[in-house]
C-alpha atoms as an extended CHARMM CRD file, in Angstrom:
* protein
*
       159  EXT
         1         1  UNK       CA              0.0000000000        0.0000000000        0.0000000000  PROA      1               0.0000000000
         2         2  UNK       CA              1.3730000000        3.4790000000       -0.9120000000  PROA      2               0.0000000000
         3         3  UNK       CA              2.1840000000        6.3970000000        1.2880000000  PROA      3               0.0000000000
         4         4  UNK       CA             -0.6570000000        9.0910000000        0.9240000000  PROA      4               0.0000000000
         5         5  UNK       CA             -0.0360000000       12.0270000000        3.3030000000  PROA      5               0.0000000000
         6         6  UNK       CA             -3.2230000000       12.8450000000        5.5920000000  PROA      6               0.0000000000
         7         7  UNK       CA             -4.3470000000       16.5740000000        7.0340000000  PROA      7               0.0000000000
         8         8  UNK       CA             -6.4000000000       16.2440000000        9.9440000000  PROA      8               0.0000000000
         9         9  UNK       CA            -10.0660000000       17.9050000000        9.9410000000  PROA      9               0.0000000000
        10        10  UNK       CA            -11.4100000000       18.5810000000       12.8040000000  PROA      10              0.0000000000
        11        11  UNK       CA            -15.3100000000       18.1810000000       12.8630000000  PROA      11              0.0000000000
        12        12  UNK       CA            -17.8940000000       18.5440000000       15.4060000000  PROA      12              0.0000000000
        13        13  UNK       CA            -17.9040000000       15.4540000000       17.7170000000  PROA      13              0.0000000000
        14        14  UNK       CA            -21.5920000000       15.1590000000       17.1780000000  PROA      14              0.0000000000
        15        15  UNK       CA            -21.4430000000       15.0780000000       13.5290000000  PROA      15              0.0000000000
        16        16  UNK       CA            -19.0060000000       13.1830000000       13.6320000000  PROA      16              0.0000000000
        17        17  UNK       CA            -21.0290000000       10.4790000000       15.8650000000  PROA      17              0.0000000000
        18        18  UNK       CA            -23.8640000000       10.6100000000       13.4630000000  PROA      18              0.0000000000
        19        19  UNK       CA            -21.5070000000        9.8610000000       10.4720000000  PROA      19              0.0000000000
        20        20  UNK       CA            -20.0850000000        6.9460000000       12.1840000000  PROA      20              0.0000000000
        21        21  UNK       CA            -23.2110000000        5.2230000000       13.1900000000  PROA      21              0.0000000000
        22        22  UNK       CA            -24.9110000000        5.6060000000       10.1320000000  PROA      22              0.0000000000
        23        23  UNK       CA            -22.4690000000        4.6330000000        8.3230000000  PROA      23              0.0000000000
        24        24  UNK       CA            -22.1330000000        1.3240000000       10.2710000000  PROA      24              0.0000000000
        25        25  UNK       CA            -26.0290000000        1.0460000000        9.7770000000  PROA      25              0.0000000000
        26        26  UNK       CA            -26.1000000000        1.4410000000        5.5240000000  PROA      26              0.0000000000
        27        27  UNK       CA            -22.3160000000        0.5400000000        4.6300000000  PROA      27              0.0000000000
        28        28  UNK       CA            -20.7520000000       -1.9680000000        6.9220000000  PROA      28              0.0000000000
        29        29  UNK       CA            -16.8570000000       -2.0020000000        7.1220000000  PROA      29              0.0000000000
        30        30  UNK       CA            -17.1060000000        1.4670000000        5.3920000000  PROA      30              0.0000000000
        31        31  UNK       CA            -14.2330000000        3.9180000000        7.2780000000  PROA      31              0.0000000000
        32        32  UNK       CA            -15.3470000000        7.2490000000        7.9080000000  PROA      32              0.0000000000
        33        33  UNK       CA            -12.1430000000        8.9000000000        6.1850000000  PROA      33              0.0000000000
        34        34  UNK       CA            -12.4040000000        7.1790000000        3.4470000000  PROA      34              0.0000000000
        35        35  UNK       CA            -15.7370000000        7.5770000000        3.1400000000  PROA      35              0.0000000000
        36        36  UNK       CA            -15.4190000000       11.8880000000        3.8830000000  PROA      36              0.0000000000
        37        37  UNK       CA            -12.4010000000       11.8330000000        1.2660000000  PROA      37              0.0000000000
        38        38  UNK       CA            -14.8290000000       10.4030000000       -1.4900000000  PROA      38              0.0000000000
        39        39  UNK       CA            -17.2700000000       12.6030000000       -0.6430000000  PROA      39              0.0000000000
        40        40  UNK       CA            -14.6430000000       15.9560000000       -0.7890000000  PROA      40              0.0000000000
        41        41  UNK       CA            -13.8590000000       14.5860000000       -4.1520000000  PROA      41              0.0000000000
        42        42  UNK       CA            -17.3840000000       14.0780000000       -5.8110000000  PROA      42              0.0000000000
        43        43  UNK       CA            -17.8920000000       17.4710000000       -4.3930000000  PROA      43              0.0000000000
        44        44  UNK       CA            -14.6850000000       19.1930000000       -5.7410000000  PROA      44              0.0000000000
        45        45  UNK       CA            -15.4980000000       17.2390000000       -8.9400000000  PROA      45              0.0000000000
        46        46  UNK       CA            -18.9610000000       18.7250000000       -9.0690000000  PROA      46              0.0000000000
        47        47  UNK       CA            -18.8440000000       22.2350000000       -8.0870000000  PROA      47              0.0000000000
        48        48  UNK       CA            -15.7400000000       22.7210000000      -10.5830000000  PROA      48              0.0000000000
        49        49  UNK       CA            -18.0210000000       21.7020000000      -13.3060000000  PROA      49              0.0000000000
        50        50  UNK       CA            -20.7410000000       23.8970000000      -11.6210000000  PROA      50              0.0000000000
        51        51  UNK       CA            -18.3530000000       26.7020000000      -12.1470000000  PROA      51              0.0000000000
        52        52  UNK       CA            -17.1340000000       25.8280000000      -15.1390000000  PROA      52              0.0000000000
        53        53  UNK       CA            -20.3280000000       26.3850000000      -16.4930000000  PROA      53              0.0000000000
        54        54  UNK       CA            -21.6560000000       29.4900000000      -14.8330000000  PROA      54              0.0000000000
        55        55  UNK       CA            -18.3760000000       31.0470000000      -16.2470000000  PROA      55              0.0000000000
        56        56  UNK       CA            -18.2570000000       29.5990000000      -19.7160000000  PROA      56              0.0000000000
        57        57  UNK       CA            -21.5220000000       27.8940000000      -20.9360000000  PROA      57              0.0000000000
        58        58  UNK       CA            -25.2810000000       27.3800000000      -20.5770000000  PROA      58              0.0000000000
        59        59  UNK       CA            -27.0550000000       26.2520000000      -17.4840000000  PROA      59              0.0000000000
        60        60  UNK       CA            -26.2970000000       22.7360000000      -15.8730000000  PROA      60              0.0000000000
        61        61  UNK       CA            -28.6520000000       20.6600000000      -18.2620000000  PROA      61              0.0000000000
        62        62  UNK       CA            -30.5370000000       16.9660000000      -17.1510000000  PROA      62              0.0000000000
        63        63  UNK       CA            -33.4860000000       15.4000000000      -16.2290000000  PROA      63              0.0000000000
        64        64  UNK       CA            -35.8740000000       15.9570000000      -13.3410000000  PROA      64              0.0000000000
        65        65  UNK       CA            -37.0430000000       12.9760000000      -12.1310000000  PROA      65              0.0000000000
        66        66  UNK       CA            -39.2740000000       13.7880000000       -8.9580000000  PROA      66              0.0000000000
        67        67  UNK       CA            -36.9290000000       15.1440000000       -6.4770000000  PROA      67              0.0000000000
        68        68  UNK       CA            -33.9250000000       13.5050000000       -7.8620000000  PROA      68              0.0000000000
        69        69  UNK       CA            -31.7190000000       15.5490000000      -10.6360000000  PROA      69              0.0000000000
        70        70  UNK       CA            -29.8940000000       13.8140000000      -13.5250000000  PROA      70              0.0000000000
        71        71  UNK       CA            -27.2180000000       15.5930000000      -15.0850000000  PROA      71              0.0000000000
        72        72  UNK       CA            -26.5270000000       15.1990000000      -18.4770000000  PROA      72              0.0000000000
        73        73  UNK       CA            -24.4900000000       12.5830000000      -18.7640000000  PROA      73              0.0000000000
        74        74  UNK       CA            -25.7810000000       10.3710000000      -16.9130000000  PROA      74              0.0000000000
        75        75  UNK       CA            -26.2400000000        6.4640000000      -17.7520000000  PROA      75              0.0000000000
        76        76  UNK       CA            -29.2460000000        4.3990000000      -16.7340000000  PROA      76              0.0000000000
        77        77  UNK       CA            -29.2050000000        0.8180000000      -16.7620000000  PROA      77              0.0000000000
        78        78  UNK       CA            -31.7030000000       -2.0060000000      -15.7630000000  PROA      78              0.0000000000
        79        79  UNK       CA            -32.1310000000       -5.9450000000      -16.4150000000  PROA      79              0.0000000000
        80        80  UNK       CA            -34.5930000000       -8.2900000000      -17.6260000000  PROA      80              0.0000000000
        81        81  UNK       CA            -33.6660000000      -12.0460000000      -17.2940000000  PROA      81              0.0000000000
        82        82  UNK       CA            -30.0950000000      -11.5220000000      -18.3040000000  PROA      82              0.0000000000
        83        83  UNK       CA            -30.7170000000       -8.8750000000      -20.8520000000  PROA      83              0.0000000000
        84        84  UNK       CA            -29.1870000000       -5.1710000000      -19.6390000000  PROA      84              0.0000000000
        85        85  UNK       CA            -30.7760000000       -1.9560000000      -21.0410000000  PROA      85              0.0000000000
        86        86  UNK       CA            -29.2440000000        1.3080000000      -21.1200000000  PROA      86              0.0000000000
        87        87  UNK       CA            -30.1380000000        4.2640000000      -21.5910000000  PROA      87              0.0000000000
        88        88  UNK       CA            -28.0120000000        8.2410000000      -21.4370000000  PROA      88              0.0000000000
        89        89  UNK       CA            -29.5060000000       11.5830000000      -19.9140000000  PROA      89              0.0000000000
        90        90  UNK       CA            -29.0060000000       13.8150000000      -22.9010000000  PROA      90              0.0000000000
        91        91  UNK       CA            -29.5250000000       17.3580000000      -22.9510000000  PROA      91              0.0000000000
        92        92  UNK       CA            -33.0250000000       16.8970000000      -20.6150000000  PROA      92              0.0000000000
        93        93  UNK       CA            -34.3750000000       14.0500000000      -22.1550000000  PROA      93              0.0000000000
        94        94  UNK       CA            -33.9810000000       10.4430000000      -21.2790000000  PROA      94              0.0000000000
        95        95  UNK       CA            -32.7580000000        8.7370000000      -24.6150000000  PROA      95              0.0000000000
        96        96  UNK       CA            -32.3560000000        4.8780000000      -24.7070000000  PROA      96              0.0000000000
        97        97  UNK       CA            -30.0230000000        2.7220000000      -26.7710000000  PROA      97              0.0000000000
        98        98  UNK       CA            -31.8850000000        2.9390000000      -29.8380000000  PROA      98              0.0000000000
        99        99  UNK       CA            -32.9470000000        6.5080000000      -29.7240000000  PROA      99              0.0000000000
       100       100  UNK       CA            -35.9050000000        6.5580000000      -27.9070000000  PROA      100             0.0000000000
       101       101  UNK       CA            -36.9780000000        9.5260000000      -25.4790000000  PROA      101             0.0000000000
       102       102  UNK       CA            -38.1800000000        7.5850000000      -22.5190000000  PROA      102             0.0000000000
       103       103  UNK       CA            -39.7010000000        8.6030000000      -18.8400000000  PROA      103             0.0000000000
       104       104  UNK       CA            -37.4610000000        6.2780000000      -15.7480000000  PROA      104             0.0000000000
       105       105  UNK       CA            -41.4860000000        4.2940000000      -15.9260000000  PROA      105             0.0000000000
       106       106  UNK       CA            -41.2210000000        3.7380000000      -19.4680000000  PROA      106             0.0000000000
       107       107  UNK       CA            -37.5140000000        2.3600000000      -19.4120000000  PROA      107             0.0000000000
       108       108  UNK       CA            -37.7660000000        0.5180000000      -16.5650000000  PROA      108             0.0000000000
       109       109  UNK       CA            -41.0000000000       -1.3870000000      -18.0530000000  PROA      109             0.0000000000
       110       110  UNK       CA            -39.5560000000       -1.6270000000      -21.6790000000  PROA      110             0.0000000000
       111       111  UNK       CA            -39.5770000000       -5.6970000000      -21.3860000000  PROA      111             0.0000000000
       112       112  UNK       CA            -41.7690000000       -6.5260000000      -18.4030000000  PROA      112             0.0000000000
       113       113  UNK       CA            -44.6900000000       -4.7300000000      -16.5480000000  PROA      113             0.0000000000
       114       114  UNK       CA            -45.4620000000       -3.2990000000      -13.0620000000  PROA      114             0.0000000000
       115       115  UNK       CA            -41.8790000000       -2.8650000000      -12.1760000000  PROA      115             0.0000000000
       116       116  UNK       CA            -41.3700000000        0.2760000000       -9.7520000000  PROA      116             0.0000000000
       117       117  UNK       CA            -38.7020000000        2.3570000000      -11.8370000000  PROA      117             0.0000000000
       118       118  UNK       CA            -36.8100000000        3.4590000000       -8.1780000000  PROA      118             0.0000000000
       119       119  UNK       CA            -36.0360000000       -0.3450000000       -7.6740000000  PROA      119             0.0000000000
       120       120  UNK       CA            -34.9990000000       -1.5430000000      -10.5660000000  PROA      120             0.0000000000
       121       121  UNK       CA            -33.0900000000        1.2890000000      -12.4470000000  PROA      121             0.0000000000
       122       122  UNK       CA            -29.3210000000        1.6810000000      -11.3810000000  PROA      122             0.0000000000
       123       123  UNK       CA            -27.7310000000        4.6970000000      -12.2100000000  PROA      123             0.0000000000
       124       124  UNK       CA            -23.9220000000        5.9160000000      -13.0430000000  PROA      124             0.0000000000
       125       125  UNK       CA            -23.7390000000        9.7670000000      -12.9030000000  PROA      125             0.0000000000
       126       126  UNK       CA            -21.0970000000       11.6120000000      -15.0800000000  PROA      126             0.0000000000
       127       127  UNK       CA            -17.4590000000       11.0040000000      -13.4210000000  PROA      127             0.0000000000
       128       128  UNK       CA            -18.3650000000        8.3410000000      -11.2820000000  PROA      128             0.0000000000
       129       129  UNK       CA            -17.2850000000        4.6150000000      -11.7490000000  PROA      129             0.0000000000
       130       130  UNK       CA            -20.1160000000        3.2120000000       -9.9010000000  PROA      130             0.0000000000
       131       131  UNK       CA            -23.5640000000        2.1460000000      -10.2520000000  PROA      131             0.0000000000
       132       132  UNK       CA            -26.3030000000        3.3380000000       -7.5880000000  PROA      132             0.0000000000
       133       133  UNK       CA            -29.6500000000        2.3750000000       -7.2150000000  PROA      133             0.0000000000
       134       134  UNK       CA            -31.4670000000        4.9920000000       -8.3580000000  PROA      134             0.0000000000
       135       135  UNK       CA            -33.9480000000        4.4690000000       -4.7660000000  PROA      135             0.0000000000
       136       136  UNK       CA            -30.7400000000        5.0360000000       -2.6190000000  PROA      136             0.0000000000
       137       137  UNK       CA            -30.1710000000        8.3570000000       -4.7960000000  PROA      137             0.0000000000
       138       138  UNK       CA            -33.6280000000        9.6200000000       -3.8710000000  PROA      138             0.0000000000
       139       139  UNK       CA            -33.4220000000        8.4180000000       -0.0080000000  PROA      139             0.0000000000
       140       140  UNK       CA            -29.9460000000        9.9050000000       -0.0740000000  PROA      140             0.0000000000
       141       141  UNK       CA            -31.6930000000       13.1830000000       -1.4830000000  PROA      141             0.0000000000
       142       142  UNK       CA            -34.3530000000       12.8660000000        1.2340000000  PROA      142             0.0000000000
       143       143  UNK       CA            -32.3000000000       12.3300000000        3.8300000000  PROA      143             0.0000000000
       144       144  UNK       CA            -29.9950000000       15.7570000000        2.8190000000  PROA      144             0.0000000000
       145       145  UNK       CA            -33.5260000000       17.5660000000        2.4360000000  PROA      145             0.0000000000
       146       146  UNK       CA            -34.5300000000       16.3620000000        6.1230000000  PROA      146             0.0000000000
       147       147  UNK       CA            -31.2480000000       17.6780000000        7.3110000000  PROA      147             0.0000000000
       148       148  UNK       CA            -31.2320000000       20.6930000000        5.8070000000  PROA      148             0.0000000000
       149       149  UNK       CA            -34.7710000000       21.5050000000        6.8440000000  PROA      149             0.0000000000
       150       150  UNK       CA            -33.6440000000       20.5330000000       10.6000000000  PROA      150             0.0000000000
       151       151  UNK       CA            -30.9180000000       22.2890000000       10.7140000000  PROA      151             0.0000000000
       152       152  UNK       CA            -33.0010000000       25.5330000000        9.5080000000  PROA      152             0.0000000000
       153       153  UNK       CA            -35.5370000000       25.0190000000       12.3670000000  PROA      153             0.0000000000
       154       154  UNK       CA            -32.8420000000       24.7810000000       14.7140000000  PROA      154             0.0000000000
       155       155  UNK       CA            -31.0040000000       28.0250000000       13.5740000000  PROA      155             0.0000000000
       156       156  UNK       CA            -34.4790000000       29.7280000000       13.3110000000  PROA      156             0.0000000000
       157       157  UNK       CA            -34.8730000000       28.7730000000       17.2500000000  PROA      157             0.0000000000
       158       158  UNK       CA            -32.0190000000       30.2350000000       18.7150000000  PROA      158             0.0000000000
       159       159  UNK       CA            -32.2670000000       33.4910000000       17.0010000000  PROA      159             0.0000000000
């Protein structure tokens, strides 16, 4: 194993707490550096393209898909049997493998019917090497959301 040289960063102990148990709840053996390290680089990875584009070029384009947002880029895949299906979020339209503009419902139920599009669509979003199902993306969202919205409440009390 290489060398990699480490800066500590000091977070709140509570926040940290709240990491580490969840983590040990969703992601056994995950390590909470290595998990906070991934996370600085998605984030570095995303606001420079954020930037990027504010400075040079149009709006961040993708698709909407409830409260989950798919940049474009992104790849959609699900299975049937042992046939995969993908399809790529282009410009802000969902287009499959041969063309087709499709809604997460309609790929998802391209070769079978009455499948729930959240649980059996796996996603890949631009500059990531892994797939995620696309129902952890939206309970991931929620979660942030529920955060967000508590931590709000909590500033607006002690004002």
């Amino acid at each position: 194993m290489e060398y990699e040289a480490k800066q500590p960063v000091y977070l709140p102990v509570q926040d940290f707490l709240q990491l580490e148990l969840h983590l040990a709840e969703t992601r056994p053996g995950a390590k909470v550096d290595a998990f906070l390290a991934e996370l600085v680089r998605r984030w570095l990875a995303t606001e420079t393209i954020r930037q990027s584009l504010r400075e040079n070029g149009p709006a961040l384009r993708g698709f909407q898909w409830k409260t989950l947002f798919l940049p474009e880029g992104t790849i959609l895949r699900t299975t049937y049997g042992q046939t995969a299906g993908f399809a790529k979020v282009g410009g802000d339209h969902i287009v499959s493998d041969d063309g087709a503009t499709l809604t997460p419902s309609q790929f998802a139920n391209r070769h079978a019917r009455g499948r729930n599009a959240w649980r059996f669509i796996w996603l890949r979003f631009p500059g990531d090497d892994g797939w995620v199902r696309a129902d952890n993306c939206r309970a991931r969202e929620a979660d942030l959301l529920l955060k967000r919205s508590n931590a709000t409440a909590s500033r607006s009390k002690t004002i």
